[in-house]
C-alpha positions as CSV (number, residue, x, y, z in Angstrom):
1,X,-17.2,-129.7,-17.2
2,X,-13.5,-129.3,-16.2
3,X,-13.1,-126.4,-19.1
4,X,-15.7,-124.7,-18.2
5,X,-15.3,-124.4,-14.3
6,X,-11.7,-122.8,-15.5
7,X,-13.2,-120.4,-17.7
8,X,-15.3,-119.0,-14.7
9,X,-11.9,-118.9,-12.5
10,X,-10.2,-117.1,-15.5
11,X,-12.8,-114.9,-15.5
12,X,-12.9,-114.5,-12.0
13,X,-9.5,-113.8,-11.5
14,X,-9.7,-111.2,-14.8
15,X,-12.4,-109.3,-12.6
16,X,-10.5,-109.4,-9.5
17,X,-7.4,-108.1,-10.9
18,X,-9.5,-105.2,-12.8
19,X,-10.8,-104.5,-9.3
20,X,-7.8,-103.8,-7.7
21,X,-6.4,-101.8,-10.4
22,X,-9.4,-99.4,-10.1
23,X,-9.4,-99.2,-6.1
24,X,-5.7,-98.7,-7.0
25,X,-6.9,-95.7,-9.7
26,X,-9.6,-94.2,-7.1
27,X,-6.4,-94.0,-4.7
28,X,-3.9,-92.1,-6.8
29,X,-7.4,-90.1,-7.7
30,X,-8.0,-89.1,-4.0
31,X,-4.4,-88.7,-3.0
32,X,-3.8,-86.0,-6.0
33,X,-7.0,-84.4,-4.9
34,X,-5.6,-84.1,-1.0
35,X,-2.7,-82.7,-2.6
36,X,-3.9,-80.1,-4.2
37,X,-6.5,-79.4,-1.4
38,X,-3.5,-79.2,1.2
39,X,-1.3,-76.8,-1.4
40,X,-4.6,-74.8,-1.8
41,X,-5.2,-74.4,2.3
42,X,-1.2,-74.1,2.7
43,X,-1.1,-71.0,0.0
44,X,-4.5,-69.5,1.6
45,X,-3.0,-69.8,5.0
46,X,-0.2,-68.0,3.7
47,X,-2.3,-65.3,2.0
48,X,-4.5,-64.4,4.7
49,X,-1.0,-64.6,7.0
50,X,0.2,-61.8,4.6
51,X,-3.0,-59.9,4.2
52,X,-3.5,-59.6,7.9
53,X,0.1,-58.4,8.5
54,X,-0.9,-55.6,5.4
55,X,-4.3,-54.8,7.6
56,X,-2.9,-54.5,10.2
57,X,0.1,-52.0,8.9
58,X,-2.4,-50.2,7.9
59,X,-4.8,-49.9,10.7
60,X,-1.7,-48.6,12.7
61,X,-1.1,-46.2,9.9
62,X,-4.7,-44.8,9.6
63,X,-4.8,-44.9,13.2
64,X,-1.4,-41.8,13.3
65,X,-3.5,-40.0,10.8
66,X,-6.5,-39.7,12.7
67,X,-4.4,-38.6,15.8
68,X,-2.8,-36.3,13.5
69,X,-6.5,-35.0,12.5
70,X,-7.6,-34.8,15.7
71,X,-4.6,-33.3,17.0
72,X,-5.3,-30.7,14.0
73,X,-9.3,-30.4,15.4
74,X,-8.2,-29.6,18.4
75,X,-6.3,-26.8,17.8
76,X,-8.5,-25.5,14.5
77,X,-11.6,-25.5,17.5
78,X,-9.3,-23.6,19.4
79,X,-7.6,-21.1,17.1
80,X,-11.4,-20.4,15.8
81,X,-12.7,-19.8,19.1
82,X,-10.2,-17.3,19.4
83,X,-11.3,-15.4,16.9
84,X,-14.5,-15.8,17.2
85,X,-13.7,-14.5,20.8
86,X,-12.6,-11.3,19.1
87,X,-15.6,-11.0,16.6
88,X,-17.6,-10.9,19.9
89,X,-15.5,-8.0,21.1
90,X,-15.8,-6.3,18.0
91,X,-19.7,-6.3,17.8
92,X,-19.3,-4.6,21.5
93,X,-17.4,-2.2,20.0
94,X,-20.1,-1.1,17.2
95,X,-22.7,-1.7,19.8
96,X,-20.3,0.5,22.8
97,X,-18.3,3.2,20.3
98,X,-17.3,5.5,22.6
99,X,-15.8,2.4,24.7
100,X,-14.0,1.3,22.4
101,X,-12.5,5.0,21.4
102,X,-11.3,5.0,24.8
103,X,-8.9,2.0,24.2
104,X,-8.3,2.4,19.9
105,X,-5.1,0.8,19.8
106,X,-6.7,-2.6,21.5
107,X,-10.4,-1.8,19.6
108,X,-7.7,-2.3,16.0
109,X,-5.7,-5.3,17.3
110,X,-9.8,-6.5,17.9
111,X,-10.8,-5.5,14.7
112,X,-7.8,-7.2,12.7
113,X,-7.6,-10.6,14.9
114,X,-11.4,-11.3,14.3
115,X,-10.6,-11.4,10.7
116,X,-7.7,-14.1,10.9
117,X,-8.3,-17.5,9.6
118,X,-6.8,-20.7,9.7
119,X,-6.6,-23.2,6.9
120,X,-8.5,-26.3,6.9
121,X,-7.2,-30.0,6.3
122,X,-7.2,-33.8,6.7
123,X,-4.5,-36.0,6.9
124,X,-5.6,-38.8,5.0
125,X,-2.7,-40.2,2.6
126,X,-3.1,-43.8,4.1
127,X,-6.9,-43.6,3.0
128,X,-6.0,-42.5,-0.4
129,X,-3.6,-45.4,-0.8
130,X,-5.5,-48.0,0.0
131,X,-8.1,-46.6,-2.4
132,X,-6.1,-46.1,-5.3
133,X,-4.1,-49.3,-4.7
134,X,-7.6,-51.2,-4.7
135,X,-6.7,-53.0,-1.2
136,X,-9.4,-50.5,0.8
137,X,-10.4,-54.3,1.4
138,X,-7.7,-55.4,3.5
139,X,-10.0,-53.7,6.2
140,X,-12.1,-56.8,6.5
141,X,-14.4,-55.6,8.6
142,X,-17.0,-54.4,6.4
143,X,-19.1,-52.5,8.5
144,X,-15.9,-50.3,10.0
145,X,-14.4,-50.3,6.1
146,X,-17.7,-48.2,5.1
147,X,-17.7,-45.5,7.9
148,X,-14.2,-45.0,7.2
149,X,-15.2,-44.9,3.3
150,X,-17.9,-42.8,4.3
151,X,-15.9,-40.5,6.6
152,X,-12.9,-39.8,4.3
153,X,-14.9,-39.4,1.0
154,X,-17.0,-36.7,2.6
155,X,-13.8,-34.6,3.4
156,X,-14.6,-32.4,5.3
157,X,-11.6,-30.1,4.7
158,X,-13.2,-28.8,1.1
159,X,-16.5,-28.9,2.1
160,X,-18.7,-25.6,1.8
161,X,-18.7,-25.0,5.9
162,X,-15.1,-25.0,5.9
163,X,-14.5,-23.1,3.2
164,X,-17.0,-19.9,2.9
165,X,-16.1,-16.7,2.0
166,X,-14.8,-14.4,4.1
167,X,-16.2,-11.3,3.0
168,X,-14.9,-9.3,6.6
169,X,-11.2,-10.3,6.4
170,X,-11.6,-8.8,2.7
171,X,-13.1,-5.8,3.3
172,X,-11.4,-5.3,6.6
173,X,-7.9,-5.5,5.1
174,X,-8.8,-3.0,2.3
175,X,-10.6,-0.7,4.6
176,X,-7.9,-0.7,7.3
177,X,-4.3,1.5,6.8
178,X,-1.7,-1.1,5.7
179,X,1.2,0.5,8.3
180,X,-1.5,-0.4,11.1
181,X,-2.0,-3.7,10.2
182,X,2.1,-4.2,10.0
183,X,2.0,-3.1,13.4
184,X,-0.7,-5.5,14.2
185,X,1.2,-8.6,12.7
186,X,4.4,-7.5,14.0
187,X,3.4,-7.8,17.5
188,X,0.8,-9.5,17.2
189,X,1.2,-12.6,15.2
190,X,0.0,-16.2,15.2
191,X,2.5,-18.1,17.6
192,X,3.2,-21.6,16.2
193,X,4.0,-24.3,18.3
194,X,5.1,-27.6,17.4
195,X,3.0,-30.6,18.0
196,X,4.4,-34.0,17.6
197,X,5.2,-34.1,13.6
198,X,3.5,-31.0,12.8
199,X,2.9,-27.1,13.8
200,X,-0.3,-25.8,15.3
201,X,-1.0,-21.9,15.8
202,X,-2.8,-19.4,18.2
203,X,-3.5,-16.3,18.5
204,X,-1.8,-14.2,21.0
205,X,-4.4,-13.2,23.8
206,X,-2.9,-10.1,24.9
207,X,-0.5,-7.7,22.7
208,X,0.3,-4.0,22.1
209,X,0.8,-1.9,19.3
210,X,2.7,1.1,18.6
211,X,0.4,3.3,16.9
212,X,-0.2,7.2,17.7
213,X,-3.3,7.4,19.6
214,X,-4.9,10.2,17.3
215,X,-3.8,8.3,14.3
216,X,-6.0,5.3,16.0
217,X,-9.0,7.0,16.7
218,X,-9.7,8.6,13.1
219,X,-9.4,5.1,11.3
220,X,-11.0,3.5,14.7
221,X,-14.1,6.3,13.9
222,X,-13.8,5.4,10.0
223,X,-14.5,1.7,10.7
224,X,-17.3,2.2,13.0
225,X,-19.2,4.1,10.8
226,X,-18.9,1.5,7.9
227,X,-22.4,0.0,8.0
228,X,-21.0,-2.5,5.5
229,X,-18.2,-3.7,7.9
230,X,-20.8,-4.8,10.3
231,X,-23.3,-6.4,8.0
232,X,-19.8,-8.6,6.8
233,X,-18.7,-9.1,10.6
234,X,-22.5,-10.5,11.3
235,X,-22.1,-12.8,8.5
236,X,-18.4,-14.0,9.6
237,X,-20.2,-14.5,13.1
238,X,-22.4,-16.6,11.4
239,X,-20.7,-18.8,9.8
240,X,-18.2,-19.6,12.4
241,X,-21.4,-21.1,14.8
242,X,-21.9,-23.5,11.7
243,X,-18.3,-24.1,11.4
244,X,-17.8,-24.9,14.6
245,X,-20.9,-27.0,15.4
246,X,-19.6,-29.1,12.5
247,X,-16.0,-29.3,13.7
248,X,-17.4,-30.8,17.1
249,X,-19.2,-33.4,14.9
250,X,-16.3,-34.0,12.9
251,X,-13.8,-34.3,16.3
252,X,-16.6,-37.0,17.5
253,X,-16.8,-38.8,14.3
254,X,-12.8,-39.7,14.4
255,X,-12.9,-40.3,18.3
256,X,-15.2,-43.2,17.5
257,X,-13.5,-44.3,14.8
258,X,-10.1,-44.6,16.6
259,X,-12.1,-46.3,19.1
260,X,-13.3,-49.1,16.8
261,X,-9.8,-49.4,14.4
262,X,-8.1,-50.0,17.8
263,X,-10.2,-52.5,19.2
264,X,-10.0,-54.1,15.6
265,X,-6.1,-54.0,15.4
């Protein structure tokens, strides 16, 4: 009886020591495990810590290229309002020729500035890196990461409305004597004026050429009999409304999104 009431404390004992080596086991278990958990959270933490400081670099970066851009709108609405301003006065003339035979040197200077242009363009080097560089994700918001997807891919810059052909300027400049229109840029040239980190232009309101009023009525005449000239100048006029219309759109477009990556910054 003796023997076997040791075998069941031996046995006991042998269960009880098995026992605490396997609460011991589960303990190293769940301490590695908290380990690794806490290196895992620490290195996350210091990986969102970096990609917000990235998103927000460039958020402040995107952010001087749209006030470049809209800086650029501004004076592209402007510089084509101009001319358009001038195509206006030239319709008058075809409309009014004797009027505007009484004032040829002024009817030219017309004729030439409705047929200057001015280059399109979008500042958008901080969107291209972030595309190229795969981290277009760093913008976390996803709903303000599309429109500005959406916005920059449809560049506006190279699109057809920005870019048609000018068919007036062309003709124009073949049509018209080149030692008028030497005069014309002489004195009446685009003034550029310098805006933050870049140069804008405008067209001079009021200017005077040099040219020998008899001299100035004969091509003035020419050009307002060239039925040609006027279909091109109705087409320019044209195309300018669309151009504009969709440059307001455009200027609109960034205004809201400045509004939204500053109030995500």
């Amino acid at each position: 009886m003796i023997k076997f009431f040791r075998k069941i404390r031996q046995r006991l004992l042998s269960e009880n020591k098995f026992s605490k080596y396997l609460i011991y086991a589960i303990g190293e278990i769940i301490l590695v495990v908290i380990g690794i958990l806490i290196a895992l959270s620490i290195n996350n933490w210091n990986e969102n810590r970096k990609n917000n400081k990235l998103e927000s670099l460039f958020i402040t970066r995107l952010l001087d290229d749209i006030n470049e851009e809209i800086s650029f709108i501004d004076n592209y609405i402007h510089y084509n309002k101009q001319v358009k301003d001038f195509t206006n006065r030239v319709q008058q003339h075809f409309l009014n020729p004797d009027l505007a035979l009484n004032m040829p040197n002024q009817s030219l200077i017309d004729f030439y500035q409705a047929s200057q242009d001015i280059d399109a363009r979008q500042p958008a080097s901080t969107y291209k890196e972030l595309k190229n560089s795969g981290q277009i994700n760093l913008i976390s918001n996803y709903e303000l990461r599309t429109r500005l997807i959406n916005f920059y891919e449809s560049n506006w810059s190279n699109s057809n409305t920005a870019n048609y052909p000018n068919s007036y300027r062309e003709y124009l400049r073949r049509r018209m004597p080149n030692n008028i229109q030497e005069e014309i840029r002489i004195n009446c040239g685009d003034i550029v004026i310098e805006t933050g980190n870049s140069l804008s232009v405008k067209l001079q309101e009021n200017c005077q050429i040099d040219i020998d009023e008899k001299e100035a009525k004969t091509v003035l005449t020419d050009l307002l009999k060239d039925s040609e000239l006027i279909n091109n100048l109705n087409y320019l006029a044209g195309n300018m409304y669309s151009e504009l219309t969709m440059v307001n759109s455009i200027q609109r477009r960034l205004i809201e999104l400045k509004k939204e990556l500053e109030q995500h910054k």
